[in-house]
C-alpha positions in Angstrom: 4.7 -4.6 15.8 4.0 -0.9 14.1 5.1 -1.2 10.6 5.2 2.5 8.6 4.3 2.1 4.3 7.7 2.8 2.8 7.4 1.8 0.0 4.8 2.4 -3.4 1.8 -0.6 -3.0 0.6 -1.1 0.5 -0.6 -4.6 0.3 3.1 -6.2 -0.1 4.8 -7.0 2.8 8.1 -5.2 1.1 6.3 -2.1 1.0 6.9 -1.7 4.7 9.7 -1.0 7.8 9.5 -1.8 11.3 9.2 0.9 13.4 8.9 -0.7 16.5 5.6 -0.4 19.2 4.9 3.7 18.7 2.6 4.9 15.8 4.2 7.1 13.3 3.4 10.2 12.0 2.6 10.5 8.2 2.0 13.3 5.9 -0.8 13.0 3.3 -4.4 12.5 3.6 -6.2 9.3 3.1 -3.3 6.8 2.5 -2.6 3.8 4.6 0.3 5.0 7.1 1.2 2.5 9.1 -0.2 -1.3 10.0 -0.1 -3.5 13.2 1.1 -6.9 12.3 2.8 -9.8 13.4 6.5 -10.8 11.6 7.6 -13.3 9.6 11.0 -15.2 9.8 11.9 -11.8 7.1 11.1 -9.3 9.3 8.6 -8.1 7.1 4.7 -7.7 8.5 2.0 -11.2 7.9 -0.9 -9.0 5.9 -3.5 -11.4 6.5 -7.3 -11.7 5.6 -8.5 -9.7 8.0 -5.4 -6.7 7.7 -6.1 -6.8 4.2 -10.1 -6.6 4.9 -9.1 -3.5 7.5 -6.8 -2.0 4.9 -9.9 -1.7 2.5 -12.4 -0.8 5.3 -9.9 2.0 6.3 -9.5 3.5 2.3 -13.1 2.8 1.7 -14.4 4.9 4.9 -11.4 7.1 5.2 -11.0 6.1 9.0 -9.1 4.1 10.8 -9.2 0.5 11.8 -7.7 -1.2 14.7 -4.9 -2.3 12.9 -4.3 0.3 10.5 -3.6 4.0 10.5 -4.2 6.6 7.7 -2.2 9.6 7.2 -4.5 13.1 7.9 -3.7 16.4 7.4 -3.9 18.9 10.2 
């Protein structure tokens, strides 16, 4: 599942909505935009070791990972 940052801190699970299988679009420039995760019995996204390791890779190199997207300007 896509989930889209909603919400202030991107590494809690509550920081997030489920916006189904399609990417979203995100204004901004080098924030975390969306993630790929699996769900928990909550709804909410699993951020495991290695989304949390992809989430850092992604902010540290300003590109994105395989299972997370950054917001770009055009």
């Amino acid at each position: 599942m896509v989930f889209k940052v909603h919400g202030a801190d991107s590494c809690f699970p509550e920081s997030y909505i489920n916006v189904g299988s399609a990417p979203p679009n995100c204004p901004g420039k080098g924030k975390i935009c969306a993630i790929y995760a699996e769900v928990d019995e909550f709804g909410k996204p699993i951020i495991d070791e290695d989304l949390k390791a992809q989430m850092r890779t992604a902010l540290d190199t300003n590109n994105n990972q395989t299972r997370v997207l950054l917001s770009f300007n055009n």
